[in-house]
mmCIF file of the C-alpha atoms, coordinates in Angstrom:
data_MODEL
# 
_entry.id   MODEL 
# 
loop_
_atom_site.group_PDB 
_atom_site.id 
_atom_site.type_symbol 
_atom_site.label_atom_id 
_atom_site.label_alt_id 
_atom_site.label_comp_id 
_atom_site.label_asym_id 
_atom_site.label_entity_id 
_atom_site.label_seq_id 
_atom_site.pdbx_PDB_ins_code 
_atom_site.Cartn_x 
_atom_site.Cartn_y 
_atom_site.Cartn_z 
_atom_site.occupancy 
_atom_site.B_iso_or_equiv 
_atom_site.pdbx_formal_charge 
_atom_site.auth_seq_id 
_atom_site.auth_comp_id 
_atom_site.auth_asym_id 
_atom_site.auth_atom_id 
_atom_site.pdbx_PDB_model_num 
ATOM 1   C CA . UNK A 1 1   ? -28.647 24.925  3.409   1.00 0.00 ? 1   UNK A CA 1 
ATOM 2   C CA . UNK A 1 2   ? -30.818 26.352  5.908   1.00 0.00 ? 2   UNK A CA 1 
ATOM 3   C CA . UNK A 1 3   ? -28.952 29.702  6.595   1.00 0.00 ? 3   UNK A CA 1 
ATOM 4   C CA . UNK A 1 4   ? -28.892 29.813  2.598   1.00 0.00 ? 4   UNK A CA 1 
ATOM 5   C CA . UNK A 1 5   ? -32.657 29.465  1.849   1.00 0.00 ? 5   UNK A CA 1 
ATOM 6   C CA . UNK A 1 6   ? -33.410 31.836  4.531   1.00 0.00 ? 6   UNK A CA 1 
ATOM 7   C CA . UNK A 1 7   ? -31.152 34.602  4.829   1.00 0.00 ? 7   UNK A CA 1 
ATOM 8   C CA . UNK A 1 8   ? -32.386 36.702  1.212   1.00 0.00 ? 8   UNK A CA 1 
ATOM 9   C CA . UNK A 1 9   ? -30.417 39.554  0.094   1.00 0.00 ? 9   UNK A CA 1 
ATOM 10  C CA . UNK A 1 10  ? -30.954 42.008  -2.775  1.00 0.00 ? 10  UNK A CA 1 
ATOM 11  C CA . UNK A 1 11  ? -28.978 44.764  -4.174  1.00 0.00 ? 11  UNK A CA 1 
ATOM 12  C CA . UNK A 1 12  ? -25.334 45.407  -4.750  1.00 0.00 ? 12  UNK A CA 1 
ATOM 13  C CA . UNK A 1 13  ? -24.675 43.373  -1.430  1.00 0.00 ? 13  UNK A CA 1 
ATOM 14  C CA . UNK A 1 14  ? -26.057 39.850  -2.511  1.00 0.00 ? 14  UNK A CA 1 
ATOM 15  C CA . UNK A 1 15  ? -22.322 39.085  -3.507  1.00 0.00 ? 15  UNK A CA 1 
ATOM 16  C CA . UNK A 1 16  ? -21.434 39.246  0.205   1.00 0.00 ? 16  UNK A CA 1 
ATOM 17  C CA . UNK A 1 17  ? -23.790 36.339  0.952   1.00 0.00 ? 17  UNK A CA 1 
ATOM 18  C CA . UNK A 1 18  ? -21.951 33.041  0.368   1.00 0.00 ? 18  UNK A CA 1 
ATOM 19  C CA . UNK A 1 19  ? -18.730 34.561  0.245   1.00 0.00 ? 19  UNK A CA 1 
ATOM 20  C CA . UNK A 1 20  ? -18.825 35.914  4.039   1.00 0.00 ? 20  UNK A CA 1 
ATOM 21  C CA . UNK A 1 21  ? -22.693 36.182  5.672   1.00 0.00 ? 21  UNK A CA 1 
ATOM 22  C CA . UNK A 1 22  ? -23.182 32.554  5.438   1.00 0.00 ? 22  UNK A CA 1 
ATOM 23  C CA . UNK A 1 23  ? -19.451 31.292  6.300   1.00 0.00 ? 23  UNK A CA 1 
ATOM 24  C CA . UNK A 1 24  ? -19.710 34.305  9.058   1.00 0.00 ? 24  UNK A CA 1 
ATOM 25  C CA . UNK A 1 25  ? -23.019 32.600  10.337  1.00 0.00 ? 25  UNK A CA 1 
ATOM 26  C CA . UNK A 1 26  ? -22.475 28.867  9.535   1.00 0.00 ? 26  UNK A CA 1 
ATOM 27  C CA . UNK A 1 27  ? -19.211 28.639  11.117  1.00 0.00 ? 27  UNK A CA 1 
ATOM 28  C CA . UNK A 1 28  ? -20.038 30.770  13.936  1.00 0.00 ? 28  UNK A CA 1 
ATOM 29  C CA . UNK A 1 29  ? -22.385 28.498  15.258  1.00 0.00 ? 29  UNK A CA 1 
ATOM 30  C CA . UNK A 1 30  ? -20.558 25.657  14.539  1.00 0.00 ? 30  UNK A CA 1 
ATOM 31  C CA . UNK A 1 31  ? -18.033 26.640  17.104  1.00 0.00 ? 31  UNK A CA 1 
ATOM 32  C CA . UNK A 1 32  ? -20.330 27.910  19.262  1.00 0.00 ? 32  UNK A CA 1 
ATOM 33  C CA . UNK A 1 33  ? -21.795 24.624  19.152  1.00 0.00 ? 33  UNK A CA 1 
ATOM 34  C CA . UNK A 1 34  ? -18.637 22.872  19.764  1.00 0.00 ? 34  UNK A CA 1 
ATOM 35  C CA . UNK A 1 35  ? -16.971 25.196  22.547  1.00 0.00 ? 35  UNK A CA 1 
ATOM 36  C CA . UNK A 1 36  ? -20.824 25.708  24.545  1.00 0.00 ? 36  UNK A CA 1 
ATOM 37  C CA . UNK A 1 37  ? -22.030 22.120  23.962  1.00 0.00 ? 37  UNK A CA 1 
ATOM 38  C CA . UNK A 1 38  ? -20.023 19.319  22.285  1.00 0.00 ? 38  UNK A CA 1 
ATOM 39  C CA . UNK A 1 39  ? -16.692 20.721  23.370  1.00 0.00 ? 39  UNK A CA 1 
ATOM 40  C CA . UNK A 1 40  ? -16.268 19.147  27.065  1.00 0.00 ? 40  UNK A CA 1 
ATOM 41  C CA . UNK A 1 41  ? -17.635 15.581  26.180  1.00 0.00 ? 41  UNK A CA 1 
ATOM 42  C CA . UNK A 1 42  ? -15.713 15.407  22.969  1.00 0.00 ? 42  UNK A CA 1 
ATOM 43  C CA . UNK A 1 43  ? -12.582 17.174  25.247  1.00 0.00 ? 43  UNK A CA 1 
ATOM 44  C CA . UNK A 1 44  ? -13.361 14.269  27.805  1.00 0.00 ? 44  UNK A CA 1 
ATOM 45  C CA . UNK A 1 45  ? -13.701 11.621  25.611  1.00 0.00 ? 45  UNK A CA 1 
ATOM 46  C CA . UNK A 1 46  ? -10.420 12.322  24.302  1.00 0.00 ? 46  UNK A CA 1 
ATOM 47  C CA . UNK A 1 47  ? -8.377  12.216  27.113  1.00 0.00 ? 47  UNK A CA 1 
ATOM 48  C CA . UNK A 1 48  ? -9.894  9.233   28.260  1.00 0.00 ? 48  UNK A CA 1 
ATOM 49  C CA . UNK A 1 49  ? -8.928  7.646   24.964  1.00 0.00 ? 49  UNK A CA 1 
ATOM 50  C CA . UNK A 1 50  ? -5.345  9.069   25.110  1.00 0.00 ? 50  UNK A CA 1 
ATOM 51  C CA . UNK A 1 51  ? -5.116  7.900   28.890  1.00 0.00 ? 51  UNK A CA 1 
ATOM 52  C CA . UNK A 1 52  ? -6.285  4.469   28.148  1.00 0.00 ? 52  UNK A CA 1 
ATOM 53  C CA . UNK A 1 53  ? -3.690  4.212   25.308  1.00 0.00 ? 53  UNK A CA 1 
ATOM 54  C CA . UNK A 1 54  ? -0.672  5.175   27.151  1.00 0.00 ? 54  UNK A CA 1 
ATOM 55  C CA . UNK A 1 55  ? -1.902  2.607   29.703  1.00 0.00 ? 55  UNK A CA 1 
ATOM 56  C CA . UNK A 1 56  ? -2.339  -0.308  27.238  1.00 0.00 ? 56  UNK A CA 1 
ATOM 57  C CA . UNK A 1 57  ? 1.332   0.529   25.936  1.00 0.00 ? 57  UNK A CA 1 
ATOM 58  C CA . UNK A 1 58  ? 3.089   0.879   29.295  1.00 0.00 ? 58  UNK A CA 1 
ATOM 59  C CA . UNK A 1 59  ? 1.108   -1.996  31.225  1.00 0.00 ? 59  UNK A CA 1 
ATOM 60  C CA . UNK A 1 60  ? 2.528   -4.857  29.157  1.00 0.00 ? 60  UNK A CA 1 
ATOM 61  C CA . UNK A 1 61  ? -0.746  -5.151  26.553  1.00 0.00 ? 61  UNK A CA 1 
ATOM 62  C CA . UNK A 1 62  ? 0.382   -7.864  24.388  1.00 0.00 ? 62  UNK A CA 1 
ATOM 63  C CA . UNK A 1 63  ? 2.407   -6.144  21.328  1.00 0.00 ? 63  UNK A CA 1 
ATOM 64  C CA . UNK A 1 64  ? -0.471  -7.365  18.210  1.00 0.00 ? 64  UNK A CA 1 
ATOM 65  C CA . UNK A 1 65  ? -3.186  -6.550  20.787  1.00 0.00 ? 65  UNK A CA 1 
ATOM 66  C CA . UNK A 1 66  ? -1.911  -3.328  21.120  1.00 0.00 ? 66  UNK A CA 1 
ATOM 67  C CA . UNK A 1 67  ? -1.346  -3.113  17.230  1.00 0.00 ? 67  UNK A CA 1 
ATOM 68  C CA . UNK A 1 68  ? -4.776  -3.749  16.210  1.00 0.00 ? 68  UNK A CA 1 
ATOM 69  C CA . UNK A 1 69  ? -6.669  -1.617  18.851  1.00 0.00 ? 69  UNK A CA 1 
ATOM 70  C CA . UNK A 1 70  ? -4.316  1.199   17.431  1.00 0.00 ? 70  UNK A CA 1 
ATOM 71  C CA . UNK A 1 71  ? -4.403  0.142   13.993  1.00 0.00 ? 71  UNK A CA 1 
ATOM 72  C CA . UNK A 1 72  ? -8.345  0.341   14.377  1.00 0.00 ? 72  UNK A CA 1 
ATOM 73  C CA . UNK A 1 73  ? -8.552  3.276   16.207  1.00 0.00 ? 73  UNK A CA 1 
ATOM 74  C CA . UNK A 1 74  ? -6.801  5.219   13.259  1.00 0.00 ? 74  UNK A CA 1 
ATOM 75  C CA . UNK A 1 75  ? -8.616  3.489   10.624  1.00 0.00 ? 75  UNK A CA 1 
ATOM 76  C CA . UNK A 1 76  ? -11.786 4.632   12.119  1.00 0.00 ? 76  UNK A CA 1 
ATOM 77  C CA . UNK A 1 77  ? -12.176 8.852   11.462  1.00 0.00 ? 77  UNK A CA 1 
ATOM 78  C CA . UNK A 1 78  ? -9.046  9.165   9.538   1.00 0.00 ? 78  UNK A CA 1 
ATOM 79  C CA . UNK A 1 79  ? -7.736  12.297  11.475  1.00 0.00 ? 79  UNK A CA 1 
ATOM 80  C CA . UNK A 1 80  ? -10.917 12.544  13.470  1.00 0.00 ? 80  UNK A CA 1 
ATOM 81  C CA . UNK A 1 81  ? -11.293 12.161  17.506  1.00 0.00 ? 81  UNK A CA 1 
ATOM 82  C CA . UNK A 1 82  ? -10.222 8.592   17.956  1.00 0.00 ? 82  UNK A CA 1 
ATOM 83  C CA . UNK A 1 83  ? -7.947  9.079   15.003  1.00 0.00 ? 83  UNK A CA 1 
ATOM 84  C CA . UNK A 1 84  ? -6.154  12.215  17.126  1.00 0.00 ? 84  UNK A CA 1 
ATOM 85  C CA . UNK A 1 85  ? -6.444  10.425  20.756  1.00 0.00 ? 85  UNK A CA 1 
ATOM 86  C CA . UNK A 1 86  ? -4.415  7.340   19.123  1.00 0.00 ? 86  UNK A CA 1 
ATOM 87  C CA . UNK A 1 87  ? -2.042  9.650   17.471  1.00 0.00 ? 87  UNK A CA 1 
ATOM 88  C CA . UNK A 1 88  ? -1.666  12.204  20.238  1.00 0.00 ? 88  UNK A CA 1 
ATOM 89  C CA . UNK A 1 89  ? -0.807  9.209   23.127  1.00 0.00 ? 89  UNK A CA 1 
ATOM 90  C CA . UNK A 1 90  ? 1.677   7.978   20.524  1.00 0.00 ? 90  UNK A CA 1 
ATOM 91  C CA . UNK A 1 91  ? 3.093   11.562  20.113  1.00 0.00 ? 91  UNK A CA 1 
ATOM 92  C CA . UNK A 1 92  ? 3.161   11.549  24.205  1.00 0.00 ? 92  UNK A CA 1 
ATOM 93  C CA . UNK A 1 93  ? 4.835   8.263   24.502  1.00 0.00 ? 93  UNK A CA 1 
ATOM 94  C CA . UNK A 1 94  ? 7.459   9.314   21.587  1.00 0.00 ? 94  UNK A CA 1 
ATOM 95  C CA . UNK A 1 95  ? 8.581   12.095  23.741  1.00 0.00 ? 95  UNK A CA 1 
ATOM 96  C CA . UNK A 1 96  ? 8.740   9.776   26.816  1.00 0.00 ? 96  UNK A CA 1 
ATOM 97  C CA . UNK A 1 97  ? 11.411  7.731   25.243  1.00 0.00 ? 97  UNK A CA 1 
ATOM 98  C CA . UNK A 1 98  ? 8.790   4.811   24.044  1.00 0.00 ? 98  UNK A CA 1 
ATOM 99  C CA . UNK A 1 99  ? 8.196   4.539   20.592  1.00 0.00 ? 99  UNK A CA 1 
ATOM 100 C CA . UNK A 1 100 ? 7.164   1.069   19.758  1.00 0.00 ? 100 UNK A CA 1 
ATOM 101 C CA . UNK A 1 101 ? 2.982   2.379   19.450  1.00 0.00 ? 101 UNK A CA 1 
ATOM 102 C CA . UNK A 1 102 ? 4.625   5.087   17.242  1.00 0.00 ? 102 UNK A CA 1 
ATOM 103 C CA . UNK A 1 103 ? 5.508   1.921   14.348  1.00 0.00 ? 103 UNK A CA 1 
ATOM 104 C CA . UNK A 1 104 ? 2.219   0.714   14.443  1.00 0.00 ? 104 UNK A CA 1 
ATOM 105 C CA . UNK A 1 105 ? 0.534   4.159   14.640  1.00 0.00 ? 105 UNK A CA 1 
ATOM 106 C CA . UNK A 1 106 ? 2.237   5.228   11.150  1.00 0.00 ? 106 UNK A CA 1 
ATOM 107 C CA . UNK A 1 107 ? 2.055   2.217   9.431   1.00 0.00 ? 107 UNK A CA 1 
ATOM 108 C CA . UNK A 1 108 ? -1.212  2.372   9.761   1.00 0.00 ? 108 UNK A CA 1 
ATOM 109 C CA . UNK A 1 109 ? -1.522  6.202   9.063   1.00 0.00 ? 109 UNK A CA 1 
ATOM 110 C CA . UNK A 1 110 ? -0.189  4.992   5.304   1.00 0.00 ? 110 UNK A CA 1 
ATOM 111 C CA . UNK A 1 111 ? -2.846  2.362   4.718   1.00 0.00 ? 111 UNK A CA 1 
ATOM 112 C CA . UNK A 1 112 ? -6.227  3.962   3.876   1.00 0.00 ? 112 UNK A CA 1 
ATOM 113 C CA . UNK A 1 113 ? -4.901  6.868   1.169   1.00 0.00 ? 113 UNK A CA 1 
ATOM 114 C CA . UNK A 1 114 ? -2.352  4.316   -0.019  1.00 0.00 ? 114 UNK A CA 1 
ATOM 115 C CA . UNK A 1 115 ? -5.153  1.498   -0.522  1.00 0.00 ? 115 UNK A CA 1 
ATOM 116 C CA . UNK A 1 116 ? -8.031  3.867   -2.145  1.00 0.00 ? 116 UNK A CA 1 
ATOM 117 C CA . UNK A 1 117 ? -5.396  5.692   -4.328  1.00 0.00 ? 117 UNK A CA 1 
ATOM 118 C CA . UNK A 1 118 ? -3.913  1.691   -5.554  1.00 0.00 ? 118 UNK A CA 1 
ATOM 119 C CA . UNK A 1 119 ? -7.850  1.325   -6.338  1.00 0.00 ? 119 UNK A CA 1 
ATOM 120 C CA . UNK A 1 120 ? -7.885  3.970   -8.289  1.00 0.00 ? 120 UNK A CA 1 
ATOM 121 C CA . UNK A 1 121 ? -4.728  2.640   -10.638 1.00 0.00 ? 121 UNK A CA 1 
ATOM 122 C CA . UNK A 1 122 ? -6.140  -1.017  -10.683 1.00 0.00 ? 122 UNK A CA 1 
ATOM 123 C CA . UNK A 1 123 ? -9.688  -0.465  -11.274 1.00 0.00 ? 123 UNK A CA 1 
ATOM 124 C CA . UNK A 1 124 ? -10.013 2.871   -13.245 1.00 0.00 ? 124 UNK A CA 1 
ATOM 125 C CA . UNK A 1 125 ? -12.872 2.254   -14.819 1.00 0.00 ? 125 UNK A CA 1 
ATOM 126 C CA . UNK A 1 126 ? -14.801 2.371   -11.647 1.00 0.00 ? 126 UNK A CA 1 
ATOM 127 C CA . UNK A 1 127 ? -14.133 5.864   -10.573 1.00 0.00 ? 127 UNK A CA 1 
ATOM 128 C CA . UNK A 1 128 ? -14.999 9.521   -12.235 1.00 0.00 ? 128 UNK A CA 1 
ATOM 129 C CA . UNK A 1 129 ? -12.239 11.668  -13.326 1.00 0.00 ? 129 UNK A CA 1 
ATOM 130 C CA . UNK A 1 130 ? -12.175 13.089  -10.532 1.00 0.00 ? 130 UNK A CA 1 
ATOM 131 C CA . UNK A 1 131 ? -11.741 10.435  -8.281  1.00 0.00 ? 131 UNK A CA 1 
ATOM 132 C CA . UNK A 1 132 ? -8.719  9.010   -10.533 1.00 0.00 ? 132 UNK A CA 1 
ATOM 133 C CA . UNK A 1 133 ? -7.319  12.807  -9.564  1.00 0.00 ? 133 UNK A CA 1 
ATOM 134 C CA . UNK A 1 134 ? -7.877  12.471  -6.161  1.00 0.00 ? 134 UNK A CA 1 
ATOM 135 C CA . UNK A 1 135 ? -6.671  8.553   -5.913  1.00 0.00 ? 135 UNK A CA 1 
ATOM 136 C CA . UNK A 1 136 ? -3.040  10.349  -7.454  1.00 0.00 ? 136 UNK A CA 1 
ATOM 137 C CA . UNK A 1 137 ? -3.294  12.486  -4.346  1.00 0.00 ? 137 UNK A CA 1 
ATOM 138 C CA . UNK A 1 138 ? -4.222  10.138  -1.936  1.00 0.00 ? 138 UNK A CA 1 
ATOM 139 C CA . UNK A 1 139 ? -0.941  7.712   -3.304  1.00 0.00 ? 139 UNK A CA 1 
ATOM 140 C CA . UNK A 1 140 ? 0.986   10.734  -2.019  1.00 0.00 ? 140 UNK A CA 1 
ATOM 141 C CA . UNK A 1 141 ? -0.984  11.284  0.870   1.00 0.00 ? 141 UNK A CA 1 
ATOM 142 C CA . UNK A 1 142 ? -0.285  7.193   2.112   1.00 0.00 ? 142 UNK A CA 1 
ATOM 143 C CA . UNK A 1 143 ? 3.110   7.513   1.237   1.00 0.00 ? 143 UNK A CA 1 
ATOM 144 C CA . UNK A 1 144 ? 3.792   10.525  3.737   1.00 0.00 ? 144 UNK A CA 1 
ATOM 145 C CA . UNK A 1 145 ? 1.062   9.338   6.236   1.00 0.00 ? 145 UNK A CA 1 
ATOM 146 C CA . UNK A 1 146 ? -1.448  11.541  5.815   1.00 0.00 ? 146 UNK A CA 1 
ATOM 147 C CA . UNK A 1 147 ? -4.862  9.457   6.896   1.00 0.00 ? 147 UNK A CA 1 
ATOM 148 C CA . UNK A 1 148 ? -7.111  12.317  5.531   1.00 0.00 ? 148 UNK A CA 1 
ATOM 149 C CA . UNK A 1 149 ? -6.340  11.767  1.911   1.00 0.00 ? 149 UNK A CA 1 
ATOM 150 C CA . UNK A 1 150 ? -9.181  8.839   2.017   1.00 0.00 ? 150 UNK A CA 1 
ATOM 151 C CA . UNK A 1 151 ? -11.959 10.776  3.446   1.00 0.00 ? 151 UNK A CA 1 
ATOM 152 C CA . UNK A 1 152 ? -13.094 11.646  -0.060  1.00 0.00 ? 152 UNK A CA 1 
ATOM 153 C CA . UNK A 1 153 ? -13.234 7.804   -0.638  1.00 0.00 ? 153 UNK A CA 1 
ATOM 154 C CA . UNK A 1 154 ? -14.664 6.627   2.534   1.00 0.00 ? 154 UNK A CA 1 
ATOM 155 C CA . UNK A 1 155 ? -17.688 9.257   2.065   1.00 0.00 ? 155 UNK A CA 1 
ATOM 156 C CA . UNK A 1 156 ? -19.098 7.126   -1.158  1.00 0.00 ? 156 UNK A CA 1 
ATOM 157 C CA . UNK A 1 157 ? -20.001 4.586   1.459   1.00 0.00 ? 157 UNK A CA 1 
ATOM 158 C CA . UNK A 1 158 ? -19.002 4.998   4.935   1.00 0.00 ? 158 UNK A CA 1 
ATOM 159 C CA . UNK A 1 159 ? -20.700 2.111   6.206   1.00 0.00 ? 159 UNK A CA 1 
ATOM 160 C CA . UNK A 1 160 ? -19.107 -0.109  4.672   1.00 0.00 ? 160 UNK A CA 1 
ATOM 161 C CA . UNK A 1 161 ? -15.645 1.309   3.836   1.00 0.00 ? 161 UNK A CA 1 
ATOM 162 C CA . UNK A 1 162 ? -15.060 2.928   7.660   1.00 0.00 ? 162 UNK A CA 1 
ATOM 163 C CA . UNK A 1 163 ? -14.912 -0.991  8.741   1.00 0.00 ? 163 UNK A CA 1 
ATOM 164 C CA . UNK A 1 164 ? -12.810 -1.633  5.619   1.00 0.00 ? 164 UNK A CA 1 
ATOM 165 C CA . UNK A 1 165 ? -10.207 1.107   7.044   1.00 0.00 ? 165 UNK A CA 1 
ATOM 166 C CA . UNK A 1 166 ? -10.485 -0.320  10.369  1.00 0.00 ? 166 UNK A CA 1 
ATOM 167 C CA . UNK A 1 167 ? -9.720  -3.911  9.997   1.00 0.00 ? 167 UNK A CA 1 
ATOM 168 C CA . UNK A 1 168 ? -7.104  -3.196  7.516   1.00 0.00 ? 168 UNK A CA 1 
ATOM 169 C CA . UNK A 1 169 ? -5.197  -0.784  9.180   1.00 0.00 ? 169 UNK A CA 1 
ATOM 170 C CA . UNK A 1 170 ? -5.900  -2.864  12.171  1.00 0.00 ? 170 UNK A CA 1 
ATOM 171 C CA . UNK A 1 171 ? -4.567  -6.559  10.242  1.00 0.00 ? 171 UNK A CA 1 
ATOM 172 C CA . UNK A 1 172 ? -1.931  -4.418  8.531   1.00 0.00 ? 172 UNK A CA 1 
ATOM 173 C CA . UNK A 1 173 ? 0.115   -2.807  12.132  1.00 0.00 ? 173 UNK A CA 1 
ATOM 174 C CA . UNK A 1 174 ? -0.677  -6.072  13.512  1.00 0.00 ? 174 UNK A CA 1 
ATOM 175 C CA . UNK A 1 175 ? 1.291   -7.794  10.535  1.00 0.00 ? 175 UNK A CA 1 
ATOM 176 C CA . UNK A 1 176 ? 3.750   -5.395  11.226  1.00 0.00 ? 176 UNK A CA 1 
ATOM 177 C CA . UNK A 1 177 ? 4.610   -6.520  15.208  1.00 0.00 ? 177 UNK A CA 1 
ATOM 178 C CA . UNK A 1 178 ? 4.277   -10.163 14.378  1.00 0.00 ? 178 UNK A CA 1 
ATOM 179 C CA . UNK A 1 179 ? 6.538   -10.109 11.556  1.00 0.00 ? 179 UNK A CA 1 
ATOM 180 C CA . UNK A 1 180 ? 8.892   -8.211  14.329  1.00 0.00 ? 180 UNK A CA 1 
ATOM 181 C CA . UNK A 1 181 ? 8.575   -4.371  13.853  1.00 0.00 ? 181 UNK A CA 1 
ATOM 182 C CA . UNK A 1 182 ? 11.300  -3.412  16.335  1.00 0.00 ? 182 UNK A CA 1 
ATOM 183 C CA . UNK A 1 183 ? 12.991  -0.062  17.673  1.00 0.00 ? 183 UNK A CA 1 
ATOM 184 C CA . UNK A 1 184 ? 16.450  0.624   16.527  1.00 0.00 ? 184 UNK A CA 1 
ATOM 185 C CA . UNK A 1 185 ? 16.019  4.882   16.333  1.00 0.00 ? 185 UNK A CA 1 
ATOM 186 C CA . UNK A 1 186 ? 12.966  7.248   16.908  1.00 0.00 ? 186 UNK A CA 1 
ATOM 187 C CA . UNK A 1 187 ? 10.633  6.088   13.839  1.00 0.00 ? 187 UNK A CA 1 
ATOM 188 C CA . UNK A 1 188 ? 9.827   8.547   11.187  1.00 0.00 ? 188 UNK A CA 1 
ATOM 189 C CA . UNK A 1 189 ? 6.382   8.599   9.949   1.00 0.00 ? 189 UNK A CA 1 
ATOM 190 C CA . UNK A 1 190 ? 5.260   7.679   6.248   1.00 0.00 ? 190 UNK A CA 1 
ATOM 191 C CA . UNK A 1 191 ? 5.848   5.051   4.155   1.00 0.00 ? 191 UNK A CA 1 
ATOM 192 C CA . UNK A 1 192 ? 9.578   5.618   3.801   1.00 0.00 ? 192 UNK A CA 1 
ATOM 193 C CA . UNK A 1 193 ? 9.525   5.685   7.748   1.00 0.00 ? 193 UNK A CA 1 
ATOM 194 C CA . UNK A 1 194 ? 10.652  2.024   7.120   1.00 0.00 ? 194 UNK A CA 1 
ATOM 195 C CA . UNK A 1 195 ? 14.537  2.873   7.335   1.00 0.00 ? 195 UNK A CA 1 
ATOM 196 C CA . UNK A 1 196 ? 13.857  3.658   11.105  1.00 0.00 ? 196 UNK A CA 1 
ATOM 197 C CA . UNK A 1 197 ? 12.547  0.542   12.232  1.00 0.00 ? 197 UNK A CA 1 
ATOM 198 C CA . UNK A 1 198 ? 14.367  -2.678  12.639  1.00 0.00 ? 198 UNK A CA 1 
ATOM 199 C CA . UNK A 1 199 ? 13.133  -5.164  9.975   1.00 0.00 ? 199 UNK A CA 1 
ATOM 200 C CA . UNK A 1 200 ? 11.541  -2.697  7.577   1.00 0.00 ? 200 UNK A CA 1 
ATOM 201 C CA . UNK A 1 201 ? 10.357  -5.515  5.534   1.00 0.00 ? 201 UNK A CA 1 
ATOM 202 C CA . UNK A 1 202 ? 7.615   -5.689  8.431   1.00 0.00 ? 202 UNK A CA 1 
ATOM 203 C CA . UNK A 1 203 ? 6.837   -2.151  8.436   1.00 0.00 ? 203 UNK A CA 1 
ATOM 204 C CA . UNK A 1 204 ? 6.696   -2.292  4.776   1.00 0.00 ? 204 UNK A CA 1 
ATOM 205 C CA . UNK A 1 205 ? 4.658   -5.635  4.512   1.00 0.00 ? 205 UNK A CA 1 
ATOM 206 C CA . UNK A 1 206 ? 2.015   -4.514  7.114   1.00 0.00 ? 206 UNK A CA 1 
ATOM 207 C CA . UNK A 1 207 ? 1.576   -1.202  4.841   1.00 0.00 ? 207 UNK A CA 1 
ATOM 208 C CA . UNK A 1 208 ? 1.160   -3.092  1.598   1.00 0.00 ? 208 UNK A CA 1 
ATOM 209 C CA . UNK A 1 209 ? -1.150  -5.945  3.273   1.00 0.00 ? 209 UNK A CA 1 
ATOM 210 C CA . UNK A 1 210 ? -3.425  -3.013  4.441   1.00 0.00 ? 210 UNK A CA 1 
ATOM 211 C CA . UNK A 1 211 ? -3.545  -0.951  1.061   1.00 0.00 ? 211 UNK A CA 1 
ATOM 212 C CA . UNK A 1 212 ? -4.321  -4.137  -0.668  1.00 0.00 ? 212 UNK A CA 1 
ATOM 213 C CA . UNK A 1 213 ? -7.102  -4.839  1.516   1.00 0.00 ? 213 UNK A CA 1 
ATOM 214 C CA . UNK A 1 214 ? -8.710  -1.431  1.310   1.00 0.00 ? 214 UNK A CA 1 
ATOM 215 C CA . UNK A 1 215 ? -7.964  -1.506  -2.844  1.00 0.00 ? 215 UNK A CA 1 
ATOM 216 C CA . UNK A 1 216 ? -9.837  -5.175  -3.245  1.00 0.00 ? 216 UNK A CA 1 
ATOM 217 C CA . UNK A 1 217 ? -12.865 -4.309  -0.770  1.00 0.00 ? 217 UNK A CA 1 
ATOM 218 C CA . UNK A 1 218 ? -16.148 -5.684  -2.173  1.00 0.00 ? 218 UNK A CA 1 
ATOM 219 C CA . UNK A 1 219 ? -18.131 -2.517  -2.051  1.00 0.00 ? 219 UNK A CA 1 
ATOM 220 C CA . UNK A 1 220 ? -15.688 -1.116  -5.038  1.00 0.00 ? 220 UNK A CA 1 
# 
């Protein structure tokens, strides 16, 4: 908004203003900011988070303990920072032969689209138009665990609903190892990722439980 009240331009050029001066500008700092200032804290930050994960999951963490700190940590930015560090140690793991933190990382990848896009189905009259559109996306989006499809939801009141996608992604992977989420073949992610775990009534239980939480929070 500031690059846009201040940068004025007449003439047969004003059409080049929001279509490349101000994304030219905008975005240019933005990663100047990030690579200059932000980018080796942030870069820090994460590998400390994707260290300390790989720890918890090869040091003998208790199995629900480990669920909900993962559970929570990909509840909390859907497909930010602490979203990726969970995600990326799980990805790391996977490809050293362990893939239990890889059940409860995509369970709980599934549960905030899934939940806002239920919300949108069971209490239509509650959301705009276009909110009903994007709760048929997000459905999608929690079936084939894809955690950004609730950002547009989380926005109406992110102080409230971040700690809504945190405890019930958290409650809904921990669901998930105490109702004995097990490894029978590297799992798939998504919803459907169920037919690669052992007891996929678990996986799927722990996915429903968590939609259902985030679809009946108070704040709707």
């Amino acid at each position: 908004m500031w690059v846009k009240n201040k940068v004025k331009i007449t003439g047969p050029a004003a059409g080049s203003v929001p279509l490349i001066i101000l994304p030219l500008i905008t975005v240019g700092l933005t990663g100047f900011l990030m690579a200059v200032i932000l980018g080796g804290p942030l870069g820090a930050l994460n590998e400390y988070l994707i260290a300390w994960v790989q720890n918890m999951s090869q040091s003998g963490t208790n199995t629900v303990l480990l669920a909900i700190i993962l559970g929570a940590m990909i509840g909390f930015d859907l497909g930010g920072p602490v979203n990726k560090a969970a995600w990326m140690a799980g990805n790391a793991l996977f490809l050293s032969g362990v893939y239990l933190p890889n059940i409860f990382i995509n369970i709980a990848i599934c549960i905030p689209p899934l939940g806002y896009g239920l919300a949108t189905l069971l209490m239509k009259k509650r959301f705009s138009k276009t909110y009903q559109e994007a709760g048929k996306g997000a459905v999608i989006m929690g079936v084939i665990g894809i955690t950004e499809g609730a950002i547009p939801f989380t926005l109406r009141n992110p102080a409230k609903m971040i700690l809504v996608n945190m405890f019930a992604c958290a409650t809904g992977a921990a669901l998930t190892a105490l109702l004995g989420a097990h490894i029978i073949m590297p799992p798939i992610g998504g919803l459907y990722g169920a037919v690669s775990v052992g007891t996929p009534i678990a996986y799927l239980a722990g996915g429903i439980v968590g939609a259902l939480i985030v679809a009946g929070a108070p704040c709707w």
